[in-house]
C-alpha positions in Angstrom: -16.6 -0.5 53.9 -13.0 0.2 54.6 -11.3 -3.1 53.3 -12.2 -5.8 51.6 -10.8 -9.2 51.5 -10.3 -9.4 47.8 -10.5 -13.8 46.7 -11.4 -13.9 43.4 -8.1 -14.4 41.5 -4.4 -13.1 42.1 -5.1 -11.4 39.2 -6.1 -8.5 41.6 -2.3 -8.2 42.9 -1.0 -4.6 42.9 2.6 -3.5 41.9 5.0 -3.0 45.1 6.4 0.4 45.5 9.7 -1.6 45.2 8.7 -1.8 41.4 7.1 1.6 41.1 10.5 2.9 42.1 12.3 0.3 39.4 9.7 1.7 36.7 10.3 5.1 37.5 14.2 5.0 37.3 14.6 1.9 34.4 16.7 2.4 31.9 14.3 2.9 28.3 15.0 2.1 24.8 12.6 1.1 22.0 12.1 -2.2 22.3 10.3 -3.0 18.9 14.0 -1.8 17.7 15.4 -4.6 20.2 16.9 -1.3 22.3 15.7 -1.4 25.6 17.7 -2.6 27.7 15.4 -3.4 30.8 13.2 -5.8 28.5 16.3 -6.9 27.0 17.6 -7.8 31.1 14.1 -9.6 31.9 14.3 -11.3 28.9 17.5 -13.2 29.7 16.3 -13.5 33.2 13.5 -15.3 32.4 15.1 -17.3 29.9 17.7 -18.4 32.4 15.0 -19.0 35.0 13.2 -21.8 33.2 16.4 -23.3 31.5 15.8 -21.6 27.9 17.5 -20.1 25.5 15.4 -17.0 24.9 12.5 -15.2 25.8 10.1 -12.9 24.9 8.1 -9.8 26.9 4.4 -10.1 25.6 1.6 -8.0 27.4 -0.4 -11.1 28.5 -0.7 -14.6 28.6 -3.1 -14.7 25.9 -1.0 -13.3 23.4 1.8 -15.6 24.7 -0.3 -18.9 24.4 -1.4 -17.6 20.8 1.8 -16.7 19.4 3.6 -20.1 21.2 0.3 -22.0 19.3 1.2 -19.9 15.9 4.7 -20.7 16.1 4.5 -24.3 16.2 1.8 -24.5 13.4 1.3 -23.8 10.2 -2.6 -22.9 9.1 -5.4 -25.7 8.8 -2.7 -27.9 11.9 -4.3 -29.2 14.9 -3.5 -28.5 18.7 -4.7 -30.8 21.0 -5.7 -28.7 24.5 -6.9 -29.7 28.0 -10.9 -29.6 27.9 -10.6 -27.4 30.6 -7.6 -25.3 29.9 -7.3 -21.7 30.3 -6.2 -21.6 26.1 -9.6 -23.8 25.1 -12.1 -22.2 27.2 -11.1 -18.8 28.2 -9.1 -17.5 25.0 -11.9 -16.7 22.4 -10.7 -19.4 20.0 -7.8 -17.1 19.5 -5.9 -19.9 17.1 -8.6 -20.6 15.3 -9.5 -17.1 14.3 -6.2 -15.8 13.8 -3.7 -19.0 13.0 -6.6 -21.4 11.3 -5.7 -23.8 13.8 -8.3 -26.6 14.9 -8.3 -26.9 18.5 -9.0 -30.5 19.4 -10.4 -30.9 23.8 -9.0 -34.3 25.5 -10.9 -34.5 28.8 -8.7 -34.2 31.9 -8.5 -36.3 34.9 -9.0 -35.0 38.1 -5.7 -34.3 38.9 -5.4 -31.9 35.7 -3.3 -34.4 33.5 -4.3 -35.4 29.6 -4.4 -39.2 29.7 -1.6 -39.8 27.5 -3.1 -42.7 25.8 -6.0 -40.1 24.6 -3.1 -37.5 23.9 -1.8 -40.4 21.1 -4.9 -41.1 19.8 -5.0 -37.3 18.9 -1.9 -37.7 17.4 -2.7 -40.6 15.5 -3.9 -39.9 12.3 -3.0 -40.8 8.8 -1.1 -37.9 7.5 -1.4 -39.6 3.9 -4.9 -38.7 3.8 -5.6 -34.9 3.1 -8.8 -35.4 4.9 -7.6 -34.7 8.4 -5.8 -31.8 10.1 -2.5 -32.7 11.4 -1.5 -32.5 14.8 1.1 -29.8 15.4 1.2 -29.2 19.3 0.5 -29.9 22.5 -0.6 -27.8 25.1 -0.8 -28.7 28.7 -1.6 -27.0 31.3 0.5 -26.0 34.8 -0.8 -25.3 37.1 -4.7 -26.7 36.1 -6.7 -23.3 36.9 -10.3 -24.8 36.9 -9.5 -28.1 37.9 -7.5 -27.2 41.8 -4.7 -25.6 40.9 -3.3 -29.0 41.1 0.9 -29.0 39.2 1.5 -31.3 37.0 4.1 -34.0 38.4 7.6 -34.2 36.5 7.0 -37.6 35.5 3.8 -36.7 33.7 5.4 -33.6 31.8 8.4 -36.1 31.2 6.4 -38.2 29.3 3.8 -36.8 27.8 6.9 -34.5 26.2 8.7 -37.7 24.9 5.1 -38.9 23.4 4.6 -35.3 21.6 8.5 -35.6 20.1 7.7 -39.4 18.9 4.7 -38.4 16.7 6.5 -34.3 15.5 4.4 -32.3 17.6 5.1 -29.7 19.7 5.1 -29.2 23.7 3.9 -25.8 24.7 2.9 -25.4 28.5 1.3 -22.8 29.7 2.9 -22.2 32.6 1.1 -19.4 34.3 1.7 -20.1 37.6 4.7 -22.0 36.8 5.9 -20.8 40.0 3.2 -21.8 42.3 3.7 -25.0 40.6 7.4 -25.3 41.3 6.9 -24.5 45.1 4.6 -26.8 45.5 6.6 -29.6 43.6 9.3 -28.9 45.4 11.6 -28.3 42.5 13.1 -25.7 40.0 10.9 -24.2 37.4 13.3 -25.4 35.4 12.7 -28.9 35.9 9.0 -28.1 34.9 9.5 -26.6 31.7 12.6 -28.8 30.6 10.4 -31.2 28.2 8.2 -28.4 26.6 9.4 -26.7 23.7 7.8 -22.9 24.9 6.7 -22.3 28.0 4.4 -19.1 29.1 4.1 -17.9 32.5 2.5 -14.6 33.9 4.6 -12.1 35.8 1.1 -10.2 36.8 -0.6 -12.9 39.3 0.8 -14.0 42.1 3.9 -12.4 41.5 2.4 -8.9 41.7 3.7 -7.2 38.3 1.0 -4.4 36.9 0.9 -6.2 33.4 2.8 -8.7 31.3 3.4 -12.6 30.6 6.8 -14.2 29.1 7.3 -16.8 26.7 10.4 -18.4 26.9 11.8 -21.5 24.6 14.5 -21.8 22.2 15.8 -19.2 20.1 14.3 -19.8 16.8 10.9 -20.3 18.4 10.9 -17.0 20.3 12.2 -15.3 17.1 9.3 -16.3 15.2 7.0 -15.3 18.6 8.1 -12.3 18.8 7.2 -11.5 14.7 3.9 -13.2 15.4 3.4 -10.4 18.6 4.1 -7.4 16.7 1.8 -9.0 14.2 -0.9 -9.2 16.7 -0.6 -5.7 18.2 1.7 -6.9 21.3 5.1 -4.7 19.9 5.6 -2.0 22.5 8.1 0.9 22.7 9.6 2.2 26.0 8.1 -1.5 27.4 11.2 -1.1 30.4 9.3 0.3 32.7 7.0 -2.9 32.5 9.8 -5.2 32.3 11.4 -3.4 35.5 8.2 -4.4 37.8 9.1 -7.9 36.1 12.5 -8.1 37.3 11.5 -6.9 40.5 8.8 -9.8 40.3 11.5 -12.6 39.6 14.2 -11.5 41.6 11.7 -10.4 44.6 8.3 -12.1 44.4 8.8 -15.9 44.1 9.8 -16.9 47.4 6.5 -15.2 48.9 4.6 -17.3 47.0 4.9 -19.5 50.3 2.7 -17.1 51.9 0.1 -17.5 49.3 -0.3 -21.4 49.8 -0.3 -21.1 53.4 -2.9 -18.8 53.6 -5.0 -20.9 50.9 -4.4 -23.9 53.3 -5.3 -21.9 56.2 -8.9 -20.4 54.8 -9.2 -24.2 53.5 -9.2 -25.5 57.0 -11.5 -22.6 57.9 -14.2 -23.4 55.7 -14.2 -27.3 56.1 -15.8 -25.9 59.1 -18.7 -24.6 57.8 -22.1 -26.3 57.2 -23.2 -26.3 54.3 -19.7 -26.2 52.0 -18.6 -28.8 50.3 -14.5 -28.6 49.7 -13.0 -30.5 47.2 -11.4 -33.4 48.7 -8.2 -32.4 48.0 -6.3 -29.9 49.9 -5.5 -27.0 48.1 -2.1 -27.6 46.8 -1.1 -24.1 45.5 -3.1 -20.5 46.1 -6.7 -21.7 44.9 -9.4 -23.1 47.3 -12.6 -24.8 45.2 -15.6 -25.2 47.4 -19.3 -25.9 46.6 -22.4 -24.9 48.2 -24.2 -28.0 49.5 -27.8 -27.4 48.4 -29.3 -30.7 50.0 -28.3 -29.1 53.8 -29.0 -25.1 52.7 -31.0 -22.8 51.7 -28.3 -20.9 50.1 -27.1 -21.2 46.6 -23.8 -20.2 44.9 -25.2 -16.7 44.0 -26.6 -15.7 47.1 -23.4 -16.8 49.3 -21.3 -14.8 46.3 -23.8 -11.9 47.1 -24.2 -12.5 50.9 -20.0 -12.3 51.3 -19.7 -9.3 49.1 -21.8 -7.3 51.0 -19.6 -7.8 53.8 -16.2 -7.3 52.3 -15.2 -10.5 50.5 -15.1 -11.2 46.9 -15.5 -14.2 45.7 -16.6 -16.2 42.1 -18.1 -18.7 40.2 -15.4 -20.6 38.5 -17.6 -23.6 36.5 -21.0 -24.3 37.1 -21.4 -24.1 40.8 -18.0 -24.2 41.5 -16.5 -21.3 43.9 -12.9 -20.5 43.2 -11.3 -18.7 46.4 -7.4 -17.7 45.7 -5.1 -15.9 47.6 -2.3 -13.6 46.9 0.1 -10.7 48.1 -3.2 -8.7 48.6 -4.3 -11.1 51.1 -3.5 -11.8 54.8 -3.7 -13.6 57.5 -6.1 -11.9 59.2 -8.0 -11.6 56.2 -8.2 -15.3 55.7 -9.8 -15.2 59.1 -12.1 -12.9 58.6 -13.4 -14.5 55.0 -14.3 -17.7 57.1 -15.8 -15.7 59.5 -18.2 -13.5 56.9 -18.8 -17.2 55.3 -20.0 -18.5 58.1 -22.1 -15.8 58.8 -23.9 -15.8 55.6 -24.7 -19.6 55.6 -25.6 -19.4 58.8 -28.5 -16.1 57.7 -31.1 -16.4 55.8 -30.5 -16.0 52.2 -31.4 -12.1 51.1 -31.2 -11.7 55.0 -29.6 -8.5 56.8 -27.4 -8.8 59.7 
């Protein structure tokens, strides 16, 4: 098969030759020293980017999340997280293990938000009473990766930033696809990450970058980040030639990201044409489609359409129980959206486990 129409995340995004070149010719320095002055150039960017004082190159978003969630909390401190955030489910209970941190879930609504008034009852406990764990941070989520890819609205982070100052807890976002939030908010990034105290975003989705995430925030926070990465494993030496693809990323990659929600709207509108699919009743709002397979009106099931599709070039997955997650990137045209509905279509119109 000579091309395949790649869906399952935008974590499948490959490094331009525009940042191969800037890897190959960046300027190196050790930057556990503080001496590389291509980190040192991505880290101001960044910082300037989302309105911050400082940032911090960290190899993923994991290690940024954990090190933003050890920084704002001392051992045996609560965070409160999204029940189905990226940090609660898909992190390996990384503040817990490493930071003694008690992670405590708040269910989101639909549209990816923490109902504030269950965010304050997390907050409010008696911190006379050495019985409880005290709340130490926040951490919300923009935008939502299993529930839409929906952004959080201004307002929302407005508030629920003012409500996490009021009680002495902390605001970390992790902003992953802070970007893809922006453009779809119609705002600067800055204007996102204004109330939260860190903020984390990747520079290896949808903005194409081979490896790394950044954590931004003020100065004193990113200081104690950056002890709390090389104390993790994350302290790299000639890191430049990462942090060049980054600057490429920033400086090159965001306004694309248009692209990327058209397309998703595109393969949206192709596969509300398909019997037997279920969309989710919103339309996708950023680069992630969520679709169901309708077993009352098919024979097909969410494995054997995932199976059916791949063998005919297009790669999709299970994102929640019977939830497909379909997202598109720099890796993805088009003409590849087009032919994704069409192999869809096929499939749920075959036979499962039948050849055509």
């Amino acid at each position: 098969m000579s091309h395949v129409v790649e869906l399952r995340s935008d974590t499948f995004t490959l490094p331009t030759p525009q940042m191969l070149d800037a890897a190959r010719a960046a300027r190196l320095g050790d930057d556990v020293y503080g001496e590389d002055p291509t980190v040192r150039e991505l880290e101001e960017l960044s910082a300037k980017l989302l309105g911050k004082a400082a940032g911090v190159l960290m190899p993923s978003g994991t290690m940024a999340n954990l090190a933003a969630l050890l920084t704002h909390s001392p051992r045996g401190g609560k965070a409160v997280v999204g029940a189905e955030s990226d940090i609660y489910v898909y992190e390996a209970g990384g503040a817990s293990v490493f930071g003694g941190l008690v992670y405590e879930p708040v269910p989101a609504a639909a549209d990816g938000t923490l109902p504030l008034a269950a965010v304050a009852d997390a907050f409010d406990v008696d911190r006379e009473d050495p019985q409880f764990a005290l709340p130490a941070v926040l951490c919300l989520e923009t935008p939502n990766n299993r529930l839409g890819g929906i952004p959080l609205d201004t307002g929302y982070l407005t508030a629920a930033g003012a409500l996490a100052r009021a009680h002495g807890v902390a605001l970390h976002l992790d902003g992953a696809r802070v970007f893809n939030a922006a453009l779809a908010l119609g705002v600067p990034a800055a204007d996102i990450a204004a109330p939260a105290d860190t903020v984390q975003f990747c520079l290896s989705k949808g903005l194409s970058a081979p490896i790394g995430s950044m954590l931004v925030g003020d100065e004193e926070s990113i200081a104690d980040a950056r002890r709390y990465r090389k104390m993790l494993g994350g302290g790299m030496r000639q890191a430049g030639m990462i942090a060049a693809c980054g600057i490429v990323a920033l400086t090159g990659m965001i306004d694309r990201l248009a692209d990327d929600h058209a397309h998703a709207r595109r393969l949206a509108d192709g596969l509300a044409g398909i019997p037997g699919l279920r969309l989710d009743a919103e339309p996708p709002r950023t680069n992630m489609v969520f679709f169901t397979v309708d077993t009352d009106r098919t024979a097909h099931t969410t494995d054997s359409l995932i199976e059916g599709a791949r063998a005919h070039g297009v790669h999709l997955a299970e994102l929640g129980r019977g939830r497909i997650r379909a997202v598109t990137h720099s890796g993805v045209t088009a003409a590849d959206v087009d032919r994704a509905v069409t192999v869809l279509a096929d499939v749920m119109a075959t036979a499962p486990g039948a050849r055509w």
